[in-house]
ZAPALUM-223972 format. One line per field, with one value per residue: residue number from 1; residue in three letters; z, y, x of N, C-alpha, C in turn. Coordinates in Angstrom, 1 decimal, padded with zeros to 4 digits. Each point is the difference from the previous one (the first is absolute). Layout:
BEGIN
i = c(NUM  ...)
aa = c(ALA  ...)
nZ = c(Z  ...)
nY = c(Y  ...)
nX = c(X  ...)
caZ = c(Z  ...)
caY = c(Y  ...)
caX = c(X  ...)
cZ = c(Z  ...)
cY = c(Y  ...)
cX = c(X  ...)
% end
This chain:
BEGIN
i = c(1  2  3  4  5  6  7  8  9  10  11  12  13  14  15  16  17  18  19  20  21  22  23  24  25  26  27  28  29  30  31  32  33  34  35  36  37  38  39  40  41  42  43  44  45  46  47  48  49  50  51  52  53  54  55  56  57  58  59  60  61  62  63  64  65  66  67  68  69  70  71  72  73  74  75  76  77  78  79  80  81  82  83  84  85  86  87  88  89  90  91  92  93  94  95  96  97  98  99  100  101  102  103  104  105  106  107  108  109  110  111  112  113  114  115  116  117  118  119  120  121  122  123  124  125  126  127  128  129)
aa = c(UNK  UNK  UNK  UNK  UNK  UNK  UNK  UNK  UNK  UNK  UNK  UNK  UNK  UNK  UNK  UNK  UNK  UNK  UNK  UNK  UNK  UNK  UNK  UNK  UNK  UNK  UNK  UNK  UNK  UNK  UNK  UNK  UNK  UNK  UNK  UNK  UNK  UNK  UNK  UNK  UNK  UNK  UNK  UNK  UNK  UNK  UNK  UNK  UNK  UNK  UNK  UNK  UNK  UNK  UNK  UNK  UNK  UNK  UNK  UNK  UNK  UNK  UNK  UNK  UNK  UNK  UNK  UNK  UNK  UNK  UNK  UNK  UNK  UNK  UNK  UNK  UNK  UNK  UNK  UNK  UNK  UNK  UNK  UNK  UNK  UNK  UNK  UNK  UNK  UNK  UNK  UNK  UNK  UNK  UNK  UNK  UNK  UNK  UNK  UNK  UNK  UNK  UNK  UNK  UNK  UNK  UNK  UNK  UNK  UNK  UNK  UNK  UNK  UNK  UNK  UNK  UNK  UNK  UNK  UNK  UNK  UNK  UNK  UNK  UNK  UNK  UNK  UNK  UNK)
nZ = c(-043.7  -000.7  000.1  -000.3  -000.8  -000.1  -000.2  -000.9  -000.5  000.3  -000.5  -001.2  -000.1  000.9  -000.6  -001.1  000.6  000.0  -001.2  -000.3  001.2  -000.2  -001.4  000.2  000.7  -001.1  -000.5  000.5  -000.1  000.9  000.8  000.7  001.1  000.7  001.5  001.2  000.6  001.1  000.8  000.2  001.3  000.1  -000.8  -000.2  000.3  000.6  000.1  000.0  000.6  000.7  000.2  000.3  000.2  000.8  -000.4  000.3  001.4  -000.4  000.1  000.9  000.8  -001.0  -001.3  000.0  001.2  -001.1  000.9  000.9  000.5  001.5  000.7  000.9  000.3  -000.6  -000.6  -000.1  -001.2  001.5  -000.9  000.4  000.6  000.9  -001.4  000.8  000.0  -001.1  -000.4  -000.5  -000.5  -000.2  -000.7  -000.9  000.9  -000.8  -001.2  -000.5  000.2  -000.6  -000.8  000.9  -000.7  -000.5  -000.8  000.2  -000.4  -000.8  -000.6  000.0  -000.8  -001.2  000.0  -000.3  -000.6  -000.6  000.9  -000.9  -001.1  -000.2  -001.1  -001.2  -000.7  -000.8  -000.8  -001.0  -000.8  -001.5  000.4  000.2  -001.1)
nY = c(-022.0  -000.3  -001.0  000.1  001.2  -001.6  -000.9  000.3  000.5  -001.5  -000.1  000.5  -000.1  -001.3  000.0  000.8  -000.6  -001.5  000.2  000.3  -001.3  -000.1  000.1  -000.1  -000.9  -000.6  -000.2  -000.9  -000.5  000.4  -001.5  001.4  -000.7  001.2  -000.7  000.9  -000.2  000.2  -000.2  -001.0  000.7  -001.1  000.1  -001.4  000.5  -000.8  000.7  000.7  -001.1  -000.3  001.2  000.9  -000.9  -000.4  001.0  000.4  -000.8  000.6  000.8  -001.0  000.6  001.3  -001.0  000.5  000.0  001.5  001.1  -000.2  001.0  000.2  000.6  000.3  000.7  001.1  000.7  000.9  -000.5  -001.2  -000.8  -000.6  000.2  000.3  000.3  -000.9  -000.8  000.1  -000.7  000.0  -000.9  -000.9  000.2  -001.5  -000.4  000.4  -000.7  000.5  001.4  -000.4  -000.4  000.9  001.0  -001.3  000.3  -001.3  000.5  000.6  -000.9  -000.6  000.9  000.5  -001.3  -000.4  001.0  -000.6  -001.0  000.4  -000.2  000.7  000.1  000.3  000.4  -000.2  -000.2  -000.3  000.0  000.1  -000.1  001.4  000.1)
nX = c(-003.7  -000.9  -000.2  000.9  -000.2  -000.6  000.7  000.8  -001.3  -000.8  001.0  000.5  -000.9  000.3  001.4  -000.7  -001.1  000.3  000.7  -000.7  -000.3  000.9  -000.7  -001.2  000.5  000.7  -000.7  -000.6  000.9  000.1  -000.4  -000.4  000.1  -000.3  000.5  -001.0  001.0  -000.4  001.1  -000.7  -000.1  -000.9  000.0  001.0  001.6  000.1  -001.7  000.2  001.0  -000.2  -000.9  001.4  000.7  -001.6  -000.1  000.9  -000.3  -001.0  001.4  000.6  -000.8  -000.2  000.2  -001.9  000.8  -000.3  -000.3  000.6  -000.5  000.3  -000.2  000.8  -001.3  000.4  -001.3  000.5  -000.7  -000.2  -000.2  000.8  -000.4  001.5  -000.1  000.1  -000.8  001.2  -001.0  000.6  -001.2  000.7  -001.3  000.1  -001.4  -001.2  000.3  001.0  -000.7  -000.7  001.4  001.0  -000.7  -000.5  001.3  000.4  001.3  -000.9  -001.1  000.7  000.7  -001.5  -000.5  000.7  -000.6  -001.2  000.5  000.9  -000.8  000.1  000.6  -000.4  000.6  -000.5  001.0  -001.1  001.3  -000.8  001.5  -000.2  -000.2)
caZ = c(000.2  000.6  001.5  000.9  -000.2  000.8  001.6  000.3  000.2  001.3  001.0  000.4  000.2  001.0  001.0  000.2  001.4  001.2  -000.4  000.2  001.4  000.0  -000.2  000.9  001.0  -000.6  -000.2  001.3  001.0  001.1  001.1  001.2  001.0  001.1  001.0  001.2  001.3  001.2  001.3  001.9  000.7  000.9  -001.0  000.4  -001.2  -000.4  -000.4  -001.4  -001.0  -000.4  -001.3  -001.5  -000.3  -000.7  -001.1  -001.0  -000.6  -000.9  -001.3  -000.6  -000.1  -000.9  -001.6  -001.0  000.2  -000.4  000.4  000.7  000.4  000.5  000.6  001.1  -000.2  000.6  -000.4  000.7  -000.3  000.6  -001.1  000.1  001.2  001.0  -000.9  -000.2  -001.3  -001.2  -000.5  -001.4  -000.9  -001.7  -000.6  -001.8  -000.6  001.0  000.4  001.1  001.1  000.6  001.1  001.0  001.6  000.7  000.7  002.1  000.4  000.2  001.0  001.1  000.6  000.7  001.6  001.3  000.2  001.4  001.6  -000.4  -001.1  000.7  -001.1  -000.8  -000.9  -001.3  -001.1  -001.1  -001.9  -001.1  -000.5  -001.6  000.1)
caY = c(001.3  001.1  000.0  000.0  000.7  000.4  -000.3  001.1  001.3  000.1  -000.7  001.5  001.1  -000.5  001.1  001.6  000.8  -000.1  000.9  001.2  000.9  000.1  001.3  000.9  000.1  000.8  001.4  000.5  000.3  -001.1  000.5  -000.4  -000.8  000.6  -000.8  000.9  -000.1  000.5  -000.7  001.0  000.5  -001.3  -000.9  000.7  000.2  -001.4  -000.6  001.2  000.3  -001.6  000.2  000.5  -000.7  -000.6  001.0  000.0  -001.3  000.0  000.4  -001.5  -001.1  000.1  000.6  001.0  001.8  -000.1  000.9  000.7  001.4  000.5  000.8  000.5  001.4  000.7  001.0  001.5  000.3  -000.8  -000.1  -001.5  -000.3  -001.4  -001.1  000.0  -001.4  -000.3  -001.7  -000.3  -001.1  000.6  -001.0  -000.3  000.4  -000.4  -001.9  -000.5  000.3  -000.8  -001.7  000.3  000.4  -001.0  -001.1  -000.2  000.8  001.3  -000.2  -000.1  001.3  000.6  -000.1  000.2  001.2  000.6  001.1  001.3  000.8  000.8  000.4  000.0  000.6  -001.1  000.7  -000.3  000.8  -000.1  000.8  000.8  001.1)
caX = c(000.6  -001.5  -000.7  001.1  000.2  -001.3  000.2  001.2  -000.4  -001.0  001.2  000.5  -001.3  000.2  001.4  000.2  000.0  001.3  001.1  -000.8  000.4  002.2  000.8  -000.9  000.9  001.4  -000.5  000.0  001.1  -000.1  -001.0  000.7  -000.7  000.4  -000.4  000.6  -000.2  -000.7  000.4  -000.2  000.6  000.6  001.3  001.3  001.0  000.4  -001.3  -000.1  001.0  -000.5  -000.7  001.1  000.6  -001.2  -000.7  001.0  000.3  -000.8  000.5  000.8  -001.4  -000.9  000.7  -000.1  000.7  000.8  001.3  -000.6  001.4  -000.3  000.2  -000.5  000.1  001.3  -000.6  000.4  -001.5  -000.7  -001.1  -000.2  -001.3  000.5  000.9  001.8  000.4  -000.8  000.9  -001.2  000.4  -000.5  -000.3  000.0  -001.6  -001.3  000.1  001.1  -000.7  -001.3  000.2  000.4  -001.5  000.0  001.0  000.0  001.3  -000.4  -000.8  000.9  000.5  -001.1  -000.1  001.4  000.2  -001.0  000.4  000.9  -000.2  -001.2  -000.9  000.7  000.0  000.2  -000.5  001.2  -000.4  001.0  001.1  000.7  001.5)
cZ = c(000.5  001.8  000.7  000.1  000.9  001.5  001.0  000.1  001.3  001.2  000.6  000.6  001.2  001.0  000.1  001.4  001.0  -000.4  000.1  001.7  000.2  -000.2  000.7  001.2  000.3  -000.1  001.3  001.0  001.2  000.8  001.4  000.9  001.3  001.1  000.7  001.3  001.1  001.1  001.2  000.6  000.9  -001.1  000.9  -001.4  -000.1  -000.7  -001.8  -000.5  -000.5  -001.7  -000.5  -000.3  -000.9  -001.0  -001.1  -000.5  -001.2  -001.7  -000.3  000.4  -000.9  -001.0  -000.1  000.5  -000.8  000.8  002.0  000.6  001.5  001.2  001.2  -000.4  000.3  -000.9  001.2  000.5  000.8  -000.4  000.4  000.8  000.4  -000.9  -000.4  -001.2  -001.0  -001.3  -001.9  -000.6  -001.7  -001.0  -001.4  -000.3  001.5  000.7  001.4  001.4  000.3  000.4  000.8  000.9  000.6  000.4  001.4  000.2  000.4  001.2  001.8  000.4  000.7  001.6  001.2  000.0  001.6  000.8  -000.3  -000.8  000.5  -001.3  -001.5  -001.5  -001.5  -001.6  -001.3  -001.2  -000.3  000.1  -001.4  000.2  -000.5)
cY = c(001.0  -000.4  000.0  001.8  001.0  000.1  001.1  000.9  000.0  000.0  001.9  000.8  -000.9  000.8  000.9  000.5  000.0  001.3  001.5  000.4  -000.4  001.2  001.2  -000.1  001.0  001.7  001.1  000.5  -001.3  000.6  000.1  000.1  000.9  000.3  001.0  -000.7  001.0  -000.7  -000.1  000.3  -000.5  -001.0  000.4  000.1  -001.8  -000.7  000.6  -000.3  -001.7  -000.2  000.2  -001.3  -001.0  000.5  -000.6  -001.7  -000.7  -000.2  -001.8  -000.7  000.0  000.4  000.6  001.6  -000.2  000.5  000.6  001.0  000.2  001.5  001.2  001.5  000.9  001.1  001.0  000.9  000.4  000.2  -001.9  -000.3  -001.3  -001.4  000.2  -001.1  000.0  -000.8  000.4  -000.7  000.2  -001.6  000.6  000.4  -000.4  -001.1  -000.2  000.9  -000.7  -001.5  000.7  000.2  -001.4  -000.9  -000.2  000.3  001.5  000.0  -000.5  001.0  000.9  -000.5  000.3  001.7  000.5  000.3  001.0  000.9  001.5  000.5  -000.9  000.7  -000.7  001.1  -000.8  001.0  -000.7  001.2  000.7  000.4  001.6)
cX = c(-001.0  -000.1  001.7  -000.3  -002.0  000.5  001.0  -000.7  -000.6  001.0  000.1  -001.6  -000.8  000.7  -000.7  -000.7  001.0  000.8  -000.7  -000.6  001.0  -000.1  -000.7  000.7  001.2  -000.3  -000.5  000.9  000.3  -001.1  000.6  -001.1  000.7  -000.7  000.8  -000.8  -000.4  -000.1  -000.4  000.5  001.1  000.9  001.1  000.7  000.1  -001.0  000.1  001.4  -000.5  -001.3  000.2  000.3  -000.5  -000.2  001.2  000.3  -001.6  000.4  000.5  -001.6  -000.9  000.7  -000.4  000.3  001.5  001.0  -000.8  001.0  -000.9  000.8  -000.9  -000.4  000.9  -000.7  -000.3  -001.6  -000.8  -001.4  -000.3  -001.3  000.1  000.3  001.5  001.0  -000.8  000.8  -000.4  001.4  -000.5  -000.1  000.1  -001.1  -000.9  000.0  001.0  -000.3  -000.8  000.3  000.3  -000.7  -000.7  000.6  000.3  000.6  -000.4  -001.1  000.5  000.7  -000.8  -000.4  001.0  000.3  -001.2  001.0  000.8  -001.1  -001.3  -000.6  001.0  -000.6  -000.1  -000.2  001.1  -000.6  001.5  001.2  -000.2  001.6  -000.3)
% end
């Protein structure tokens, strides 16, 4: 009974880091990952609708995006500095950003932008409320 009751304890204070970054996770909020585009001049409407499409099709190639939302600027501002697209996707943690950023699906996306892309924008944080 003792060593069943040794072992149940190593068993539980083994878990506790896994359960503790969950919950540092949890706690966190979600991470969002937000990607603006800067087009060249010379893209056409058929070249830039094609990266939409690409962009979007990321979300069935890589599990670890939980959610991606994208849309065209329509800010009144003109604050954009020639960025018109912007994609953010939203990850469970660090981990699941970081398979993504090397995955070949992503990595593959990245290249096929050169002849359209003239700049791009990258920023992620943790969601508050």
């Amino acid at each position: 009974m003792k060593l069943m009751l040794i072992a149940l304890l190593a068993s539980i204070v083994a878990l506790a880091p896994a359960a503790s970054a969950a919950d540092a996770c949890a706690a966190k909020g979600k991470l969002r990952h937000v990607v603006s585009f800067k087009f060249k001049e010379s893209a056409t409407p058929e070249q830039i609708k094609e990266v939409e499409k690409a962009f979007v099709a990321l979300k069935a190639q890589i599990p670890q995006i939980a959610a991606l939302e994208w849309g065209v600027n329509s800010s009144p501002e003109k604050h954009a500095k020639g960025f018109t697209h912007c994609f953010v996707l939203t990850f469970n943690s660090d981990a699941d950003r970081d398979a993504y950023l090397p995955h070949p699906a992503h990595k593959a996306f990245g290249k096929s932008l050169g002849p359209v892309l003239a700049d791009v924008f990258v920023v992620d944080f943790w969601a508050k409320e």
